[in-house]
Residue frames as qw, qx, qy, qz and C-alpha x, y, z in Angstrom:
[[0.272, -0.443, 0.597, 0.612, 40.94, -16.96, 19.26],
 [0.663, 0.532, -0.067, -0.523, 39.80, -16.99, 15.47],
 [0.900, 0.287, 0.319, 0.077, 39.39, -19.84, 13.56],
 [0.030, -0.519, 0.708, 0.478, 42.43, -20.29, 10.86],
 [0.835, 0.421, 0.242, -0.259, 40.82, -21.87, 7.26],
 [0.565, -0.024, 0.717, 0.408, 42.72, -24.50, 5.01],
 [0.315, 0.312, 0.687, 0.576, 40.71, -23.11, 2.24],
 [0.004, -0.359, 0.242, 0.902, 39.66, -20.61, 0.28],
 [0.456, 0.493, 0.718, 0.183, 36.36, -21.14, -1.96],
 [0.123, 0.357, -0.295, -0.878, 36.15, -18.37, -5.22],
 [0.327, 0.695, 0.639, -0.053, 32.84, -17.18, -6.77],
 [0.141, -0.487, 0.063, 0.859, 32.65, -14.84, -9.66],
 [0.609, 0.703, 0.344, -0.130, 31.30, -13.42, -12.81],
 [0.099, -0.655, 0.499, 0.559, 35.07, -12.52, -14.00],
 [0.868, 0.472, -0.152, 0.022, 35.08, -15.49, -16.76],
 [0.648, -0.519, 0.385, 0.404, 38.36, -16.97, -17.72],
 [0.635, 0.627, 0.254, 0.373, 38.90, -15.25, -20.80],
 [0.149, 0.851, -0.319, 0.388, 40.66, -12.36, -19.16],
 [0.558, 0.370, -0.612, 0.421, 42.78, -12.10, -16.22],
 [0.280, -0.498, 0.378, -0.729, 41.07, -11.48, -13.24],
 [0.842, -0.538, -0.042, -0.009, 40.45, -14.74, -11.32],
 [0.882, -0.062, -0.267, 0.382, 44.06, -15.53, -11.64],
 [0.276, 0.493, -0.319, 0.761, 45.29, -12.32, -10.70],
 [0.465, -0.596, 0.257, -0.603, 43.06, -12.51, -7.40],
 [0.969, -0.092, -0.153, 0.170, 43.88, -16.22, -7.05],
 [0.661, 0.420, -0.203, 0.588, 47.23, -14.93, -7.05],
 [0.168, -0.590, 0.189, -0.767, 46.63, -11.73, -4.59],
 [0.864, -0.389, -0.053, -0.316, 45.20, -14.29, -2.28],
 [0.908, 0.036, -0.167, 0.384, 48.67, -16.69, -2.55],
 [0.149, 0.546, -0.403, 0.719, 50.79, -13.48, -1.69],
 [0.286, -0.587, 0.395, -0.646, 49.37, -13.21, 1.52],
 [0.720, -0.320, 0.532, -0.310, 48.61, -16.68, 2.14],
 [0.356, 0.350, -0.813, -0.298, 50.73, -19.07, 0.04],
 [0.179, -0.030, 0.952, -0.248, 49.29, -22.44, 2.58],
 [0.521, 0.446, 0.385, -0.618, 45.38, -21.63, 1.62],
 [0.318, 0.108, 0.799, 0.498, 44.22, -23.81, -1.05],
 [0.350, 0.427, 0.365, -0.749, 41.39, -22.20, -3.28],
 [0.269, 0.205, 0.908, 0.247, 38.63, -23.87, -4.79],
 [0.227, 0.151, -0.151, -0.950, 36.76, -22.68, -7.32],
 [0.353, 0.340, 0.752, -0.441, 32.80, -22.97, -7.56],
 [0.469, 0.713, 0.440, 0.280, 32.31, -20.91, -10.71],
 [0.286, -0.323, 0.277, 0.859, 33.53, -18.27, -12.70],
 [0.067, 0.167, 0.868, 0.463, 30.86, -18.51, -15.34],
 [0.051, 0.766, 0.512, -0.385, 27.84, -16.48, -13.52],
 [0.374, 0.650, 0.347, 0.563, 26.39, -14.20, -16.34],
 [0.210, 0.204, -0.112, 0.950, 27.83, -10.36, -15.74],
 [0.108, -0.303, -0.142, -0.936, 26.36, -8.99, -13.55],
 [0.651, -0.278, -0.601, -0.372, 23.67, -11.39, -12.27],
 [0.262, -0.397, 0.612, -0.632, 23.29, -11.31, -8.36],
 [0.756, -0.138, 0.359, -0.530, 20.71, -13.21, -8.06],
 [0.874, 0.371, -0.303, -0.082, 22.30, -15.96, -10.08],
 [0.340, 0.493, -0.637, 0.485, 25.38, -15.87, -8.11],
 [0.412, -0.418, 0.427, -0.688, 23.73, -16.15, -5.12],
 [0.967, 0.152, -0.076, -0.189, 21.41, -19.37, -6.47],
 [0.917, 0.209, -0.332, 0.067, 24.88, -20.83, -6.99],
 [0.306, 0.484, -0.607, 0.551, 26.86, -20.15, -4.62],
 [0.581, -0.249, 0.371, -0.681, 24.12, -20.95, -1.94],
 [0.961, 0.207, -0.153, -0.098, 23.63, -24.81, -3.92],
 [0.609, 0.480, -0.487, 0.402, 27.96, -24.95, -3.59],
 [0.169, 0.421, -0.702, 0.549, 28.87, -24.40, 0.12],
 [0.878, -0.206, 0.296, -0.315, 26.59, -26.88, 1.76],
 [0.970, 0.145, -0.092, 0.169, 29.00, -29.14, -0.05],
 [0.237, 0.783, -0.369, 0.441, 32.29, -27.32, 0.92],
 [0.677, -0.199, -0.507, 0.495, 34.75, -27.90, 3.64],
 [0.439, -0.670, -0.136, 0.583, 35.38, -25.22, 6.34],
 [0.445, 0.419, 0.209, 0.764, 36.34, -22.41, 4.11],
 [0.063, 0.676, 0.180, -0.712, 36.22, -18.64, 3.55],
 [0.478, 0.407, 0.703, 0.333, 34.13, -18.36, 1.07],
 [0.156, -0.352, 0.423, 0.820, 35.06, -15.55, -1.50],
 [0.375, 0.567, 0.727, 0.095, 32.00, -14.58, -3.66],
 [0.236, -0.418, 0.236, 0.845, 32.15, -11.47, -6.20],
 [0.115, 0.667, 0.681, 0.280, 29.12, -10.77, -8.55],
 [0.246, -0.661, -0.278, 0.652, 29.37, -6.77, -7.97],
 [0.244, 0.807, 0.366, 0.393, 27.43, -4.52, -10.55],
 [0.234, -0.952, -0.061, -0.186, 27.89, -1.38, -7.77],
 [0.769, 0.030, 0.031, 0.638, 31.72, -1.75, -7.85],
 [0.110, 0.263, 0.041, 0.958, 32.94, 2.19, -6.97],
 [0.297, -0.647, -0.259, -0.653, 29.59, 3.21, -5.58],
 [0.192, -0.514, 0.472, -0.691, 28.87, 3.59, -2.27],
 [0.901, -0.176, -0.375, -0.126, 27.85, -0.21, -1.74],
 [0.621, -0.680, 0.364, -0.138, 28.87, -2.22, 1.19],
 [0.672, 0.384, -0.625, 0.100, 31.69, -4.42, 1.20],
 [0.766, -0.431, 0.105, -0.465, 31.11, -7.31, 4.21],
 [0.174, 0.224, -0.926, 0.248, 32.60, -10.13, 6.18],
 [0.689, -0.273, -0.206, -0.640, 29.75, -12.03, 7.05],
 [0.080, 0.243, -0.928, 0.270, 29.89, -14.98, 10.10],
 [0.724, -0.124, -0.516, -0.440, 27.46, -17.57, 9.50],
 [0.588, -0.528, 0.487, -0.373, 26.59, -20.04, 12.10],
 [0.953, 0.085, -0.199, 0.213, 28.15, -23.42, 10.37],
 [0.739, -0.429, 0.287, 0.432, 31.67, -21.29, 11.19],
 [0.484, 0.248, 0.418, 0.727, 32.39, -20.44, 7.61],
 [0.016, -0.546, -0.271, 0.793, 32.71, -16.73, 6.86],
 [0.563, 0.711, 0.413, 0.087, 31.23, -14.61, 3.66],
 [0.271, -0.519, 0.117, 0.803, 33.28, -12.29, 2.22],
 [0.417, 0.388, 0.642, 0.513, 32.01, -10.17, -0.40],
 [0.127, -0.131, -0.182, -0.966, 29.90, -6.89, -1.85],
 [0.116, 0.316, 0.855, -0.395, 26.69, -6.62, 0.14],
 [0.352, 0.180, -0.289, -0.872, 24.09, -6.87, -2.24],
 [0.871, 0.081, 0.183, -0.450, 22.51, -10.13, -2.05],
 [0.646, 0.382, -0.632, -0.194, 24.67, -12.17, -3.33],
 [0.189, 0.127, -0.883, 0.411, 26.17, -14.06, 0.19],
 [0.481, -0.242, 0.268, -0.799, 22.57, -13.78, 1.48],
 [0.962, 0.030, -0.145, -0.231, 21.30, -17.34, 0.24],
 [0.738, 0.111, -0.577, 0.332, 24.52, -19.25, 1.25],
 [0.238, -0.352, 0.491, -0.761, 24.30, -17.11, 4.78],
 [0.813, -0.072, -0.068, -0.573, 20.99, -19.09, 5.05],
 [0.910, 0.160, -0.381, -0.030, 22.61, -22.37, 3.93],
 [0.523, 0.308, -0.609, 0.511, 25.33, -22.16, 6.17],
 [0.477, -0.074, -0.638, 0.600, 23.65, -21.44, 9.29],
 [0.123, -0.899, -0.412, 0.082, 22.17, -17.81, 9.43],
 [0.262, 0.587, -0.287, 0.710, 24.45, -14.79, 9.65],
 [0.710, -0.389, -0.484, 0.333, 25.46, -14.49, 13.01],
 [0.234, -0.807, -0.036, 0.541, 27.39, -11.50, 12.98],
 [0.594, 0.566, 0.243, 0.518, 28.62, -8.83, 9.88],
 [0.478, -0.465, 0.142, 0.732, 31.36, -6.34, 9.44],
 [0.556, 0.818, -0.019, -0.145, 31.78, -3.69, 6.98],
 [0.840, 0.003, 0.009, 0.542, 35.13, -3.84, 5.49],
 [0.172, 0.967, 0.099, 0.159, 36.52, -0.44, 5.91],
 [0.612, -0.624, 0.326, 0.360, 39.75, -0.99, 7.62],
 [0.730, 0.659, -0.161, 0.082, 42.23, -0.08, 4.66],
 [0.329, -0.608, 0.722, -0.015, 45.17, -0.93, 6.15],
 [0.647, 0.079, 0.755, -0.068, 43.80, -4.50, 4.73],
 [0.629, 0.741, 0.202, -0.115, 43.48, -3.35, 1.24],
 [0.715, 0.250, 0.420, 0.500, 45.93, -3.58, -1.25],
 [0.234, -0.449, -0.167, 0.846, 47.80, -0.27, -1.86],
 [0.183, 0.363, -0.227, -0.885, 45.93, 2.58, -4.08],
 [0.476, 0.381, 0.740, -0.285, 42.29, 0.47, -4.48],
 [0.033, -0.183, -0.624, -0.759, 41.15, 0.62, -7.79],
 [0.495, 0.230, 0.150, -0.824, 37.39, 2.33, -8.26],
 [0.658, 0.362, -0.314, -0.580, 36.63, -0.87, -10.58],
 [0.768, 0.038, -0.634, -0.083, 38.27, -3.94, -9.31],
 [0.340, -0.590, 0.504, -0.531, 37.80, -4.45, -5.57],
 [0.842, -0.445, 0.259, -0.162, 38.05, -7.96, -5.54],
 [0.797, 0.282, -0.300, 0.442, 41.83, -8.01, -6.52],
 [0.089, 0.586, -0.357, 0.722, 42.35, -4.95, -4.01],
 [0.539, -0.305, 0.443, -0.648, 39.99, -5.47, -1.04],
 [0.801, -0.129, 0.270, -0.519, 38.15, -8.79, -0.93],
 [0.897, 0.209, -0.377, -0.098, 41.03, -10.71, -1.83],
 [0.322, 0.182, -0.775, 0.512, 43.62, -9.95, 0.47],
 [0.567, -0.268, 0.323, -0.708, 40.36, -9.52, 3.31],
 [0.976, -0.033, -0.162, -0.144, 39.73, -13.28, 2.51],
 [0.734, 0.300, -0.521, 0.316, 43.23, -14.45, 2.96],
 [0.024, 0.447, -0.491, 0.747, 43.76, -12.34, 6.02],
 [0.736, -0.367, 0.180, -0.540, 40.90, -13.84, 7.55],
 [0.931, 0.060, -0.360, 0.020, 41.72, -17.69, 6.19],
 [0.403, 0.373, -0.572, 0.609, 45.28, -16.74, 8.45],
 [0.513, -0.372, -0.632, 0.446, 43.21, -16.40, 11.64],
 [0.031, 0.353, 0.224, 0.908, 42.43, -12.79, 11.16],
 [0.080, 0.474, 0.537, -0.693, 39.51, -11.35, 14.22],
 [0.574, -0.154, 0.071, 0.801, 36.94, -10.49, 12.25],
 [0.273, -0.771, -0.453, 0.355, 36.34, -7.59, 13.70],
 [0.401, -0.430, 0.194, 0.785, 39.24, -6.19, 12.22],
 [0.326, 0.389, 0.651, 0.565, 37.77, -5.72, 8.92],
 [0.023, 0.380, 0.128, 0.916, 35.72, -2.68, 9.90],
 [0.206, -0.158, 0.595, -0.761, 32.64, -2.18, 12.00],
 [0.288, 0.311, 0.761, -0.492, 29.31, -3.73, 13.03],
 [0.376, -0.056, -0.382, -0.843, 26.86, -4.34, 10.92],
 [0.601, -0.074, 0.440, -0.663, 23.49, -5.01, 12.43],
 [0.302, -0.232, 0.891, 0.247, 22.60, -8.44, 10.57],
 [0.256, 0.584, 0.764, 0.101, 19.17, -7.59, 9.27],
 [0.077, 0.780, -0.132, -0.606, 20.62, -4.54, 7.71],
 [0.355, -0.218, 0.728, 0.544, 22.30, -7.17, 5.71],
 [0.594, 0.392, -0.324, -0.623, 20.75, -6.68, 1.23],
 [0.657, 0.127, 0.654, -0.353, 18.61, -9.94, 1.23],
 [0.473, -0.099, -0.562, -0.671, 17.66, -11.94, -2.77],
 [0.535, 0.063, 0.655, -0.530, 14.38, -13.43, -2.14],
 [0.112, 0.240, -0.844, -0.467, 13.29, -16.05, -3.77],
 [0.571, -0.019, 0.150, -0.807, 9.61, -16.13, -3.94],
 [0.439, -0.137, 0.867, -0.192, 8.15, -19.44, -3.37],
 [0.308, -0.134, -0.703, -0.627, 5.97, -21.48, -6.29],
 [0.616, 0.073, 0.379, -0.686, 2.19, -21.56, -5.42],
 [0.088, 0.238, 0.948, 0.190, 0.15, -24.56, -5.92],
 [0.653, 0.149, -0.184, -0.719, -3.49, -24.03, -7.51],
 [0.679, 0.554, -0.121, -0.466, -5.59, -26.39, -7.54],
 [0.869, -0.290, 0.384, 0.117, -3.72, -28.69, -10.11],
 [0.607, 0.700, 0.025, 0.375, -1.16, -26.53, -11.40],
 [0.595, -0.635, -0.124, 0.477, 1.72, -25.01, -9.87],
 [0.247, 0.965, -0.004, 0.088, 2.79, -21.50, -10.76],
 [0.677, -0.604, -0.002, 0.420, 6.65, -21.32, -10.52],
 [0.339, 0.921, -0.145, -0.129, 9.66, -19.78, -12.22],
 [0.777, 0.428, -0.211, 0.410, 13.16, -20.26, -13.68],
 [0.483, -0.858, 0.053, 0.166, 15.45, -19.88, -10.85],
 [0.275, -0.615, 0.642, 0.366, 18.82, -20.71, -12.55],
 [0.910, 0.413, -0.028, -0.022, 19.83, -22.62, -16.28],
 [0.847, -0.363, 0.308, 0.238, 22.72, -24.58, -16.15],
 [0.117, 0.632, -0.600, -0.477, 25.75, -24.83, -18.64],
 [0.031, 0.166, 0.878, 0.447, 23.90, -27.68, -20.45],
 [0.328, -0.220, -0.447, -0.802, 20.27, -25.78, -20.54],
 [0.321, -0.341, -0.878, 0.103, 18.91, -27.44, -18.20],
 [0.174, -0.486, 0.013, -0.856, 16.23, -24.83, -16.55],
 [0.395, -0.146, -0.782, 0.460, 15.71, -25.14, -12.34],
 [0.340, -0.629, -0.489, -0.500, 12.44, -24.63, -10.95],
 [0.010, 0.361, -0.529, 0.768, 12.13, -23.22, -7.65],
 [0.883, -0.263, 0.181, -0.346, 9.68, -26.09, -6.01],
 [0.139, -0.292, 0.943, -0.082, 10.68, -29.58, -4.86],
 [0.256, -0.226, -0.909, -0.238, 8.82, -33.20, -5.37],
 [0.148, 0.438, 0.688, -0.559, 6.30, -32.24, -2.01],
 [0.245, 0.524, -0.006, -0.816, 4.77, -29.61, -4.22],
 [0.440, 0.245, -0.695, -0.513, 4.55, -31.90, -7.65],
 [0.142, -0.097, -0.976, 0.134, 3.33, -34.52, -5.60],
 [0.153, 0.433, 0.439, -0.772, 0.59, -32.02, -3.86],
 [0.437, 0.347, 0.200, -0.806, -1.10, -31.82, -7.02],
 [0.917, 0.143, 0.213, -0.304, -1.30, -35.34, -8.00],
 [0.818, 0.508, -0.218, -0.162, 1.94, -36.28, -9.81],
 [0.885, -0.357, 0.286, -0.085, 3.56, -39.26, -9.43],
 [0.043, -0.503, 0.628, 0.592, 7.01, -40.42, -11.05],
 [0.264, -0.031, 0.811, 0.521, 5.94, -41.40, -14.50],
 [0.262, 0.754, 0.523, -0.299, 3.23, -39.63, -14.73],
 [0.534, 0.438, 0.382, 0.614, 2.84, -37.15, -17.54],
 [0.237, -0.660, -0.314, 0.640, 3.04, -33.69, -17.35],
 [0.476, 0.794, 0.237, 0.294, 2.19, -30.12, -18.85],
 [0.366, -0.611, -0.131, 0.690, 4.47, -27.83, -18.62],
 [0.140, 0.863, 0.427, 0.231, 3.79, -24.23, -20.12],
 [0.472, -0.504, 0.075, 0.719, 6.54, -21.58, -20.73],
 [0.119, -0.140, 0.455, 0.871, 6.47, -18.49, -22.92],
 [0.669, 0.336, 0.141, -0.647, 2.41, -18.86, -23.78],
 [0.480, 0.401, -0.750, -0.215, 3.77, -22.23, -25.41],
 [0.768, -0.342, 0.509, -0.185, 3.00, -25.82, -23.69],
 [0.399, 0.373, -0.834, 0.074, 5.01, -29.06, -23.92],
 [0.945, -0.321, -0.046, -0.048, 4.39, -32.54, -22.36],
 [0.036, 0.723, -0.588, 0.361, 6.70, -33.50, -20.21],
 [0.785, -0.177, -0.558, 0.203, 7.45, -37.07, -17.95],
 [0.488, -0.716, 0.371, -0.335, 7.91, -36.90, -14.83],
 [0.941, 0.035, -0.324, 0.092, 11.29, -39.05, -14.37],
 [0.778, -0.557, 0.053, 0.287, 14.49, -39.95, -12.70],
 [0.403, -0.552, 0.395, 0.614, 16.95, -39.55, -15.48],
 [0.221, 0.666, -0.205, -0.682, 17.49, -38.16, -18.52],
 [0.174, 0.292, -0.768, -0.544, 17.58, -41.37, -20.57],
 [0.244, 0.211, 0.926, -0.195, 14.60, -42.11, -19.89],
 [0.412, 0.763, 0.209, -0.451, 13.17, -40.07, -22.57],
 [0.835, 0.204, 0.285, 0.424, 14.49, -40.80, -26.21],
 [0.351, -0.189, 0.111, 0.911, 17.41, -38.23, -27.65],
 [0.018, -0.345, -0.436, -0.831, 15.87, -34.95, -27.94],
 [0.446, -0.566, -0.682, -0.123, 12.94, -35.72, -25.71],
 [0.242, -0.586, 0.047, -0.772, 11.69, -33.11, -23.19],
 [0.655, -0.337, -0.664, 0.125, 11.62, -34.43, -19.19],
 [0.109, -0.782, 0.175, -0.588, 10.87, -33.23, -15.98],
 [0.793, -0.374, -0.461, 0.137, 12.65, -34.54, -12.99],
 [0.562, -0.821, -0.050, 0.084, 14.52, -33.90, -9.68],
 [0.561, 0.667, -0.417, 0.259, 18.06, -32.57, -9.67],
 [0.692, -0.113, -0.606, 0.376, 20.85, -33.11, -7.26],
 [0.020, 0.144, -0.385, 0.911, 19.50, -30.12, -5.11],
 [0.094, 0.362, 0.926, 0.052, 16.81, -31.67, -5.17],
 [0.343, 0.441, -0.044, -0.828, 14.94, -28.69, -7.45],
 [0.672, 0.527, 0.521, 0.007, 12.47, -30.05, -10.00],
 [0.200, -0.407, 0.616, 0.644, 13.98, -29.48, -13.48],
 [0.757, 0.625, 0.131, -0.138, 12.79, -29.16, -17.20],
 [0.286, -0.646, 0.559, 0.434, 15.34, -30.74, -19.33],
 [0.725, 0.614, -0.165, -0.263, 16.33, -31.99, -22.95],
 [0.875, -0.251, 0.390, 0.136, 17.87, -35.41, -23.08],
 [0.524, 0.300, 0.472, 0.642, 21.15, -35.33, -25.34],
 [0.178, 0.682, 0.529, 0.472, 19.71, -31.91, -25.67],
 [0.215, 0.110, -0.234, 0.942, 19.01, -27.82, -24.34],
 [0.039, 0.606, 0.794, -0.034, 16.10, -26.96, -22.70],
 [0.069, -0.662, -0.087, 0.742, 16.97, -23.17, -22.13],
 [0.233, 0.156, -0.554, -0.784, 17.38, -22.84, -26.79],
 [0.016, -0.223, -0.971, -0.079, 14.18, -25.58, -26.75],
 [0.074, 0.628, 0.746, 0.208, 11.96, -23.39, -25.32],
 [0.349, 0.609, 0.090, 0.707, 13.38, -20.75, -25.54],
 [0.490, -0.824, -0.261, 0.114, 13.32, -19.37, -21.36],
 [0.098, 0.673, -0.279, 0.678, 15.19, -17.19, -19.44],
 [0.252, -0.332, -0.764, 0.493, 16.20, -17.33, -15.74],
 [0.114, 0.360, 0.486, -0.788, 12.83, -15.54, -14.05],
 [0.448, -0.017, -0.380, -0.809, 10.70, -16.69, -16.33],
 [0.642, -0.131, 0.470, -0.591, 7.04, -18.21, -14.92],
 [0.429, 0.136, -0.848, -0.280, 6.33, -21.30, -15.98],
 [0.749, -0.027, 0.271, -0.604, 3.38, -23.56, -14.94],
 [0.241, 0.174, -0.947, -0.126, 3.09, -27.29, -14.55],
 [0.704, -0.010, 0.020, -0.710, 0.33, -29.12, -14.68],
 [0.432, -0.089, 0.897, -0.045, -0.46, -32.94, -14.31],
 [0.433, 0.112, -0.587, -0.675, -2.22, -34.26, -17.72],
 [0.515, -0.091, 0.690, -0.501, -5.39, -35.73, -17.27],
 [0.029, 0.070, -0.984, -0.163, -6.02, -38.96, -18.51],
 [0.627, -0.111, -0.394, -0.663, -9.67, -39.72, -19.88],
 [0.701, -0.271, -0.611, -0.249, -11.39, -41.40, -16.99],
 [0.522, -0.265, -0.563, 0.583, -9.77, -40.29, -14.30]]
């Protein structure tokens, strides 16, 4: 028998300047009024897959049980897929198969098994060509959160058919590490795509100093815990709560500071110290 979900988690790039979360928040309560749904972000820049993905993969390792509702879908109308993914924590995906649900597939378990969604009977009458997740992939989320097989959604998809982001790994050198700007927060804050093993691997310790080298521009950096440990204004690099190394600006932006982008490279370097 299929699983029946209390909740409902919602990912998007709609904003909340128009109407479209609440009108799929809303498409979701028609068919299930009991299903709470929590929202993870709305706020992913237009368009951005691979940004959605980054967050929404960081968000449902903290989640309860859910069906988790994710929407980031440039290829809206085209002949893209449109998936039920079944992960092995239990929690399904439900979204546009492009890469976004691929990194929280990961987090949650693996993909286990995926569906296309093609069953319209489950769709919402006369589908728009432009908003399928008020037509399809909201009431396909509720129907599932009700206990929903699901199978029903449409057929088989092999699971390493499934549209993968990859997130290439930073390389140590040496004693520099080559990495890049996976994701910048809504205070600037700009998230590197290595952890402490790697900063540690090429000699730096917390309080140590550091270069760090973005845009053909360098900057010293600390290596600290928190953010007031540099004075207002002050440039620091430390661990976040995903535990991703981080360039940030205490009191401050790091993304207008030095002016990055997500998927820009960026190189850190321990500073050596005369005599050592």
């Amino acid at each position: 028998m299929a699983s029946t979900f209390r909740f409902i988690t919602f990912l998007s790039d709609y904003g909340l300047e128009d109407e479209f979360v609440g009108v799929c928040r809303g498409v979701v309560k028609r068919f299930a009024p009991e299903v709470e749904i929590l929202d993870i972000a709305h706020g992913i820049p237009p368009q951005d897959v691979a940004a959605g993905a980054t967050v929404l993969a960081q968000a449902v390792r903290y989640m309860p049980a859910a069906v988790h509702l994710a929407i980031v879908d440039p290829g809206v109308g085209t002949p893209r897929r449109a998936v039920v993914i079944e992960t092995g924590s239990g929690s399904p995906l439900v979204g546009p198969d492009n890469g976004v649900l691929s990194l929280a597939a990961e987090a949650l378990g693996g993909a286990t098994r995926a569906f296309a969604i093609t069953n319209e009977s489950l769709f919402l009458e006369a589908p728009s060509r432009t908003f399928h997740g008020r037509d399809i992939f909201a009431p396909v989320a509720a129907r599932i959160a009700l206990g929903m097989d699901l199978e029903e959604a449409g057929s088989a998809v092999p699971v390493d058919q499934l549209i993968r982001i990859e997130m290439p790994p930073a390389k140590v050198d040496d004693d520099h590490i080559h990495a890049r700007v996976v994701q910048i927060d809504h205070f600037g804050n700009l998230q590197l795509n290595f952890g402490r093993s790697e900063l540690e691997g090429i000699g730096v310790i917390l309080g140590d100093e550091t270069e760090v080298r973005v845009g053909g521009r360098s900057f010293r950096a600390p290596y600290s815990q928190a953010f007031s440990e540099v004075k207002k204004g002050g440039l620091i690099l430390l661990e976040d709560s995903h535990r991703h190394l981080t360039i940030a600006v205490n009191m401050g932006n790091a993304r207008s500071a030095l002016e990055a982008r997500r998927g820009d490279p960026v190189i850190v370097a321990r500073v050596q110290i005369a005599g050592n």
